[in-house]
C-alpha positions in Angstrom: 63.3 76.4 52.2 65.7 78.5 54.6 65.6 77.6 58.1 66.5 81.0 60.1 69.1 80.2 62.2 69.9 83.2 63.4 69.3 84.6 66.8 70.6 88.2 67.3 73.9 87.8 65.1 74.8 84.2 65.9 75.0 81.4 63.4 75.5 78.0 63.3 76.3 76.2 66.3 76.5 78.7 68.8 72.8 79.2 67.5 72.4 75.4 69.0 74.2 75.4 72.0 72.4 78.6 73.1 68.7 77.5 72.3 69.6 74.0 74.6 69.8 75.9 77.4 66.9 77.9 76.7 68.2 81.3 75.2 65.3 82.5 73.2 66.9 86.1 72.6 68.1 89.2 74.1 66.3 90.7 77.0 65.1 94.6 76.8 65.0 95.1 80.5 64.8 98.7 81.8 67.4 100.3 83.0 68.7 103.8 85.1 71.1 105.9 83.6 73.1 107.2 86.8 71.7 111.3 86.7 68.6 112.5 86.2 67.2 114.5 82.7 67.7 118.3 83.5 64.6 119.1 82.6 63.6 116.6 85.3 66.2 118.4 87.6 65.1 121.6 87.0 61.4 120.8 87.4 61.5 118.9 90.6 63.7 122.1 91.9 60.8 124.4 91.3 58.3 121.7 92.8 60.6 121.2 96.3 62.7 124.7 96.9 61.6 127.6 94.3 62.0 128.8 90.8 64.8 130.9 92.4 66.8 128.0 93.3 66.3 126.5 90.2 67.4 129.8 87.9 70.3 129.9 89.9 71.7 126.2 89.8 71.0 126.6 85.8 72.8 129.5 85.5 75.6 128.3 88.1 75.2 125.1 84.9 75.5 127.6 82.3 78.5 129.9 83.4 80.6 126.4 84.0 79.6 124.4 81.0 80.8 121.0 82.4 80.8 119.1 85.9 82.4 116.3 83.8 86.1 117.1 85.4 86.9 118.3 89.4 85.2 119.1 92.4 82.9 121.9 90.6 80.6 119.3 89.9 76.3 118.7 90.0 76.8 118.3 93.6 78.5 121.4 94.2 76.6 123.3 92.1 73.7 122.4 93.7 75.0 123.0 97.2 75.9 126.8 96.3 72.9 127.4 94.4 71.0 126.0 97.8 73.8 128.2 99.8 72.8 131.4 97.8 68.7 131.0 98.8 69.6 129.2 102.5 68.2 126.3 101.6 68.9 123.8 104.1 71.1 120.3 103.5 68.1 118.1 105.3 66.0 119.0 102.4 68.5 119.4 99.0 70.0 116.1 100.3 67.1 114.3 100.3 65.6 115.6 97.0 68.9 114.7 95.8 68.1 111.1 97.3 64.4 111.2 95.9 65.4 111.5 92.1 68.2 109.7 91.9 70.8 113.3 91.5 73.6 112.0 94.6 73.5 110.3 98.2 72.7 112.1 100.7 76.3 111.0 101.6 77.9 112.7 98.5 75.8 116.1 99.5 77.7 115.8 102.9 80.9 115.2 101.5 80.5 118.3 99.1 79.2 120.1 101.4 81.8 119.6 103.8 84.9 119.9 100.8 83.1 123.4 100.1 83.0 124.6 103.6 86.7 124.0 103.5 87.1 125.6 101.0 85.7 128.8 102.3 82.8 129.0 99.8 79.9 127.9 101.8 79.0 128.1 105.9 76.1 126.4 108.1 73.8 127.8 110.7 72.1 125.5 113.1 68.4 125.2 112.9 67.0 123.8 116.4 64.3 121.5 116.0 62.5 119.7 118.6 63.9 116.3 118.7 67.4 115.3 117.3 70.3 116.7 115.5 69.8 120.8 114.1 69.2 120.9 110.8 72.1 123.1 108.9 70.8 125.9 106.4 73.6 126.7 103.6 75.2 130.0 103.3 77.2 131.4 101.1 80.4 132.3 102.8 80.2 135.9 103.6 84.1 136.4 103.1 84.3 135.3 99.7 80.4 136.0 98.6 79.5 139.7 99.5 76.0 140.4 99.4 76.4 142.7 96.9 78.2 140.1 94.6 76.6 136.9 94.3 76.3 136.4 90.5 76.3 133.0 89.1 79.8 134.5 87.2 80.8 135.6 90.1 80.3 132.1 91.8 81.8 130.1 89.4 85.0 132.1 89.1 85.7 132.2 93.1 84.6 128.5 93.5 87.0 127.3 90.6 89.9 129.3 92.2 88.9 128.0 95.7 88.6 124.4 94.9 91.9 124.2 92.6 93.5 125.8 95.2 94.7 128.7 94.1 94.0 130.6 96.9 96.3 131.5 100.0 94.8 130.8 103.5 96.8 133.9 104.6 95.1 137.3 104.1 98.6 138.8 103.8 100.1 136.3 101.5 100.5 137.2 97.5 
């Protein structure tokens, strides 16, 4: 007979010291991976804002293909997809907050890097008691009305937060 002395790849002795202080095995706790399943994003979108919001924060996705690497990232993309429908930071913040996307702290950070930037503005919403709320805009300057593709986004917010812009109209 073969006594099984094996507990999750040890052997031997370590096999003994472990199972003296009571290690019976690994545990299989549960655990949160840091962001959210898209599909999980792009559902609860629809639920909280609209299906507008959420076709425009995929395709905003789509035309950059990774928020891996610099400041064009999940955040910001789902700022200026809020921007582009007036959505206000109150509310994308804390649906942020509710699944698990980003603090509300990072929103406000992002938020403030892109109105910086020049890509997005805020327009205070009175409310009854305490601080206006802020709707997002896209910043009229560098998001015409007549030019607000998700392309179009990308490509201006890239060059905007890379800096390769000049903050003088008669520069270059």
């Amino acid at each position: 007979s073969t006594e099984n002395t094996h507990i999750e790849g040890l052997r031997g002795d370590n096999v003994a010291v472990l199972s003296g202080y009571g290690f019976t095995g690994w545990s299989t706790q549960e655990f949160s991976l840091r962001t959210p399943a898209r599909s999980y994003v792009f559902e609860t979108l629809t639920e909280e804002f609209d299906s507008e919001v959420k076709a425009e924060f995929k395709a905003i996705l789509d035309g950059l293909g990774s928020t891996r690497n610099g400041d064009l990232n999940k955040v910001a993309v789902a700022l200026l997809a809020g921007a582009k429908h007036g959505v206000q930071l109150f509310e994308i913040s804390r649906w942020s907050e509710d699944i698990d996307f980003a603090s509300r702290a990072t929103f406000s950070r992002k938020k403030n890097q892109l109105e910086d930037a020049g890509l997005i503005e805020t327009e205070k919403i009175p409310i009854d008691v305490g601080r206006p709320r802020l709707r997002l805009l896209l910043d009229t300057e560098q998001f015409p009305e007549s030019d607000t593709t998700p392309d179009t986004i990308v490509s201006v917010s890239q060059q905007r937060l890379s800096g390769e812009f000049s903050e003088d109209p008669n520069e270059g």
